[in-house]
C-alpha positions as CSV (number, residue, x, y, z in Angstrom):
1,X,-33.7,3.4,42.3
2,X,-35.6,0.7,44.1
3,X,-33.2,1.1,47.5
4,X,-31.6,-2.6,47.2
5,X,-27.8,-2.6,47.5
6,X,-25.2,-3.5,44.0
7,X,-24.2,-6.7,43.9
8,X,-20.6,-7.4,44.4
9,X,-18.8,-9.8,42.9
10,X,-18.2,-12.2,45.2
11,X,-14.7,-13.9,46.2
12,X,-15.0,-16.8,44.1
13,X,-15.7,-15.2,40.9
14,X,-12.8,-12.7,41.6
15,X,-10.4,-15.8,42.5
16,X,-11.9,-17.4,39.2
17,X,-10.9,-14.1,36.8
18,X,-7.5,-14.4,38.5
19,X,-7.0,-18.0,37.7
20,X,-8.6,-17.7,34.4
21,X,-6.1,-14.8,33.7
22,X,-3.1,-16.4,35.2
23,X,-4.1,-20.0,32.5
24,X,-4.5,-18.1,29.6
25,X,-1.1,-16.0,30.7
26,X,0.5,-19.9,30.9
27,X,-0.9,-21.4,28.2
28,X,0.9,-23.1,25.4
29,X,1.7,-20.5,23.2
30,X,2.8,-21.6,19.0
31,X,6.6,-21.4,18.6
32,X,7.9,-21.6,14.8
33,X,11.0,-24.0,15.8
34,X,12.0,-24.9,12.0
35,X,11.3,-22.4,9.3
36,X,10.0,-23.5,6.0
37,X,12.8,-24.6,3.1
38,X,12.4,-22.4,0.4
39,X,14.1,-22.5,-3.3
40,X,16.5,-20.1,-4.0
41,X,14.2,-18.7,-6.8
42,X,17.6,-15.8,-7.5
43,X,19.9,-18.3,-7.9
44,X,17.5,-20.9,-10.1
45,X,16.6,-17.7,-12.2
46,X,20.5,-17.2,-12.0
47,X,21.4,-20.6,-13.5
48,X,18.4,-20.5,-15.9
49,X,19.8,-17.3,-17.9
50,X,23.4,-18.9,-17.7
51,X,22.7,-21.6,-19.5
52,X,19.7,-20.7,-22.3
53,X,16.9,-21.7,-20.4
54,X,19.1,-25.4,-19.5
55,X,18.1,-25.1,-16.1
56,X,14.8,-24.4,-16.2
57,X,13.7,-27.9,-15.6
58,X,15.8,-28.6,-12.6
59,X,14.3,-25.4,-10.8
60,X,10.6,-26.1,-12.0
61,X,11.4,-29.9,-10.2
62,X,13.5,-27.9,-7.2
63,X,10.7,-25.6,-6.9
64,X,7.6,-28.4,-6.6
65,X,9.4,-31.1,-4.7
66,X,10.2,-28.3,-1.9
67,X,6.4,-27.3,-2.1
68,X,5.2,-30.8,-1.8
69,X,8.0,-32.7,0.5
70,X,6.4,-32.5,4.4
71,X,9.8,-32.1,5.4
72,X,10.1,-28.8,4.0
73,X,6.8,-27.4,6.0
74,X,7.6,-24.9,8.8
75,X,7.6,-26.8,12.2
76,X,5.7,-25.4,14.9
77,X,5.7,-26.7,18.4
78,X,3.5,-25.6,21.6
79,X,5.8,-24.6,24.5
């Protein structure tokens, strides 16, 4: 040991952690407001089996347009 006191961290870095804490602690923080549409895959594979393979079309259509559509995209806002 060379004799010379620890430094302490002084009062402004202290009060700078807390405020730096007390941000991040407020900051915006990602809130799902709208979930994502989603094709009823049960009830397409449902339909399809009723009617001989009929409906298949309809869900493949279903099934892209709800994949593609921005709309349809989970929503998420910054409160």
């Amino acid at each position: 040991m060379t004799g010379r006191p620890v430094p302490t961290p002084s009062q402004e870095s202290i009060n700078a952690a807390a405020w730096a804490a007390y941000y991040q602690a407020q900051a915006q923080q990602p809130v799902v407001t709208r979930p994502a549409k989603r094709t009823m895959h049960g009830l397409h594979a449902v339909l399809t089996f009723a009617t001989c393979g009929l409906w298949l079309p309809v869900w493949l259509l279903a099934w892209i347009l709800n994949e593609l559509h921005p709309a349809n995209r989970a929503k998420v806002e910054y409160r």
